[in-house]
N, CA, C and O of each residue as an XYZ file, in Angstrom:
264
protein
N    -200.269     15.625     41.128
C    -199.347     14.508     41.201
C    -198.924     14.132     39.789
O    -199.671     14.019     38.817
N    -197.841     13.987     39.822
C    -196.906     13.161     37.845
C    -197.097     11.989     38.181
O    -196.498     11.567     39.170
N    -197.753     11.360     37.641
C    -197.623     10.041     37.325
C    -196.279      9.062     36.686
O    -195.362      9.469     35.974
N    -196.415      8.229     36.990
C    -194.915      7.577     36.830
C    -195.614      6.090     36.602
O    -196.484      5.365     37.083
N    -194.517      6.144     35.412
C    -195.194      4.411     35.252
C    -194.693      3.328     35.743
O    -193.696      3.389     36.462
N    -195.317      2.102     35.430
C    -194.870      0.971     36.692
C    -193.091      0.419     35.955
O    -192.717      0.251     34.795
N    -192.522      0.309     37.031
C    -191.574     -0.137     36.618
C    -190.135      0.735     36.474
O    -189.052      0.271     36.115
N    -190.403      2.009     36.823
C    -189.340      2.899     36.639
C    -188.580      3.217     37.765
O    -189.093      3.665     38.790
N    -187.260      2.988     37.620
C    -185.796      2.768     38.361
C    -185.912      3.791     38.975
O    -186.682      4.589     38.441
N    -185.159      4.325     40.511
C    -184.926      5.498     40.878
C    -183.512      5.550     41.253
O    -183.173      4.552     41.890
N    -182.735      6.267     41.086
C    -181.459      6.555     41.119
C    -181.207      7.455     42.351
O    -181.960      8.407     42.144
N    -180.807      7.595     43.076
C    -179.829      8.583     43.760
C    -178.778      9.071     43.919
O    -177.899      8.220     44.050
N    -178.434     10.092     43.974
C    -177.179     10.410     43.584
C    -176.249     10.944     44.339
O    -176.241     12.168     44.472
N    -175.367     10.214     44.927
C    -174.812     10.098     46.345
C    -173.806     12.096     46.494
O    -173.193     12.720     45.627
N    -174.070     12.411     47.806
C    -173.087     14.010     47.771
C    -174.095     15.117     47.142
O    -175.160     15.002     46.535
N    -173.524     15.940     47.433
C    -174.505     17.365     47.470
C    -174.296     17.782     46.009
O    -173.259     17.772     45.345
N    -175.782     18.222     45.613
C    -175.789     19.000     43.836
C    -175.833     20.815     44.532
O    -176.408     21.326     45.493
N    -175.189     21.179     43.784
C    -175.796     22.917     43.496
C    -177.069     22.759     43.350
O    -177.490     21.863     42.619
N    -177.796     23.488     43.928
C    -179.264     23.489     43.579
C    -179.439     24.839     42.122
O    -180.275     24.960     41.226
N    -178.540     25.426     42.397
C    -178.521     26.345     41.267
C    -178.637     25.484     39.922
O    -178.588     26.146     38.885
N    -178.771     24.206     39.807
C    -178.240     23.280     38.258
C    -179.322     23.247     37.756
O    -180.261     22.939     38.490
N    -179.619     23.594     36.133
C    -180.651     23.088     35.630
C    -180.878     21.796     35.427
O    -180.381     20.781     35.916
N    -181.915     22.032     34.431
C    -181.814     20.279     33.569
C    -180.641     19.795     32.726
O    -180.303     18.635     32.489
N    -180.057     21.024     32.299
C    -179.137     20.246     31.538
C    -177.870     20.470     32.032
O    -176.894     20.493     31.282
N    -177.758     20.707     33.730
C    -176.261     20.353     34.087
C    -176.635     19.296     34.539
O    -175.902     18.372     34.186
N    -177.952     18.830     35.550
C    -178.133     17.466     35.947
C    -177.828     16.485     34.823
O    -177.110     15.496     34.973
N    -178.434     16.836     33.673
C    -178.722     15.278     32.972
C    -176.762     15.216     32.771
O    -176.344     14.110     33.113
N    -175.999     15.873     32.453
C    -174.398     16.042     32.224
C    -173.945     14.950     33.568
O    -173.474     13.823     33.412
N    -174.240     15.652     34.954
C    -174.324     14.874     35.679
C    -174.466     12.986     35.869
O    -173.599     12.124     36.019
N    -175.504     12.934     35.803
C    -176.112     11.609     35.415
C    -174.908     10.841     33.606
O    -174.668      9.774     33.042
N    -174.703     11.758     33.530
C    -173.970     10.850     32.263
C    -172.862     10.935     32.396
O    -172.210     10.247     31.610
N    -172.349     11.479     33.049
C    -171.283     11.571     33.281
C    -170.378     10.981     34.914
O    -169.269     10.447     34.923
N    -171.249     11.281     36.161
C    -170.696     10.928     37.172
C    -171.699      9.489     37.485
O    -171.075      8.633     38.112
N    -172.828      9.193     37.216
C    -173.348      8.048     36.970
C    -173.313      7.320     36.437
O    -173.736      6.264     36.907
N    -172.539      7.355     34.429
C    -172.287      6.707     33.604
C    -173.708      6.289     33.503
O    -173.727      5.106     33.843
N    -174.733      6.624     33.245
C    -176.254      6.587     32.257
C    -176.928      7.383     31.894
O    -176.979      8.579     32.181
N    -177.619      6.664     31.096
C    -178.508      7.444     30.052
C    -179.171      8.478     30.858
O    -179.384      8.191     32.036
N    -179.637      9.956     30.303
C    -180.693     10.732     31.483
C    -181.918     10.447     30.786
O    -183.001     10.679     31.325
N    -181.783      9.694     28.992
C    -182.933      9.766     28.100
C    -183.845      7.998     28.177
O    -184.675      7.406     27.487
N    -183.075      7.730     29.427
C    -183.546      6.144     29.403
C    -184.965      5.624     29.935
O    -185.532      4.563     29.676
N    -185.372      6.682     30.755
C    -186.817      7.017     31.071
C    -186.677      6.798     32.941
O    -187.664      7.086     33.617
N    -185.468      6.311     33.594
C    -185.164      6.624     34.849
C    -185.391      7.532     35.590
O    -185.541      8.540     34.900
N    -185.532      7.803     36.893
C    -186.049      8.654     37.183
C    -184.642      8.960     38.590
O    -184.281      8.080     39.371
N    -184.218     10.060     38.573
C    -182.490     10.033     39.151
C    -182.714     12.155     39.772
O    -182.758     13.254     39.217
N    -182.788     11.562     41.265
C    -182.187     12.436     42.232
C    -181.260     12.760     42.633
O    -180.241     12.076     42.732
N    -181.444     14.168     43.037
C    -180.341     14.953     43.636
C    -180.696     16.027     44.961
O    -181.766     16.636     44.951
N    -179.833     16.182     45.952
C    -180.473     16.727     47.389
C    -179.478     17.705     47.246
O    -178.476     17.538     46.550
N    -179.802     19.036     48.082
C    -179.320     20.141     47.964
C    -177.761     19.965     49.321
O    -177.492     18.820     49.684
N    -177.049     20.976     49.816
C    -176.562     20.718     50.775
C    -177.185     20.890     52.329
O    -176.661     20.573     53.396
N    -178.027     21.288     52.161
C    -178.446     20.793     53.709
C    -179.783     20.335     53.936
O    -180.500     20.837     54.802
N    -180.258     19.096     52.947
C    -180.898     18.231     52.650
C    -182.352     18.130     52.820
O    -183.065     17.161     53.080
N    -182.701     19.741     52.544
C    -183.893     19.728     52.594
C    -184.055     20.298     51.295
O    -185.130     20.846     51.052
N    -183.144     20.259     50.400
C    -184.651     20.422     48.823
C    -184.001     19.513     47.841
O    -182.792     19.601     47.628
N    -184.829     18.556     47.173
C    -184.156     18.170     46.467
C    -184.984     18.664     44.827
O    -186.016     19.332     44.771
N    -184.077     18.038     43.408
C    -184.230     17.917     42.408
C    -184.470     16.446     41.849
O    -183.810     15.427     42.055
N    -185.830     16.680     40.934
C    -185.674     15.010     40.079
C    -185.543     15.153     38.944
O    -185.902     16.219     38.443
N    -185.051     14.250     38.243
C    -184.697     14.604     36.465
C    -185.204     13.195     36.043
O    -184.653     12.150     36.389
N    -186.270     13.275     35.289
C    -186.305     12.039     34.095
C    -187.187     12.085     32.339
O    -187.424     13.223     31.934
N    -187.388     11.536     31.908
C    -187.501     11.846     30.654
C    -189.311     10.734     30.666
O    -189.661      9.555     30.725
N    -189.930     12.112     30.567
C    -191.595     12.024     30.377
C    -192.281     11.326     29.139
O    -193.429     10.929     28.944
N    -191.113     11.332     28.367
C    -192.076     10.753     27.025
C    -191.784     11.498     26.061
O    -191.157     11.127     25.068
N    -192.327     12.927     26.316
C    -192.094     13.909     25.348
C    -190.895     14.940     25.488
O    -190.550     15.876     24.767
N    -190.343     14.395     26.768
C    -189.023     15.396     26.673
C    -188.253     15.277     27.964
O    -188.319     14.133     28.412
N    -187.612     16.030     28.628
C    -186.807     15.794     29.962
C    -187.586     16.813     30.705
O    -187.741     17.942     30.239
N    -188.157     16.396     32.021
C    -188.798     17.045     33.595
C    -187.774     17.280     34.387
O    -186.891     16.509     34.764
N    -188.078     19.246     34.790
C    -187.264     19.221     36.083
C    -188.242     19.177     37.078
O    -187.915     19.147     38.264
C-alpha cells in the first residue's frame, strides 16, 4: 500500500485518457485541461475507455508516481 498523507485533494478527470499515456502526457494533461499544478502534491485520476483500468499521477515528495 502508498501511503498518502492526510489532507491530500483527489482530482478526477472527467472523459476517457489513452491508457497508452505516461507520466508525462498525464501531468501535460492536468496542466493543461485541468489548469493545475501536477507538482502540487494532489493526487489526480484518469480511467481508461471502458472503465476498468485506471491511472493515478501525483508528486511523492521526491518526484512524480505513476
Amino acid at each position: 500500500m502508498i501511503p498518502m498523507p492526510s489532507g491530500v485533494r483527489v482530482w478526477l478527470a472527467g472523459g476517457v485518457t489513452d491508457m497508452r499515456c505516461g507520466m508525462n502526457s498525464l501531468a501535460v494533461k492536468v496542466q493543461e485541461g485541468l489548469g493545475r499544478d501536477p507538482h502540487a502534491g494532489d493526487l489526480y485520476v484518469f480511467r481508461g475507455r471502458r472503465g476498468d483500468l485506471i491511472k493515478c499521477v501525483w508528486r511523492d515528495g521526491l518526484g512524480m508516481s505513476l
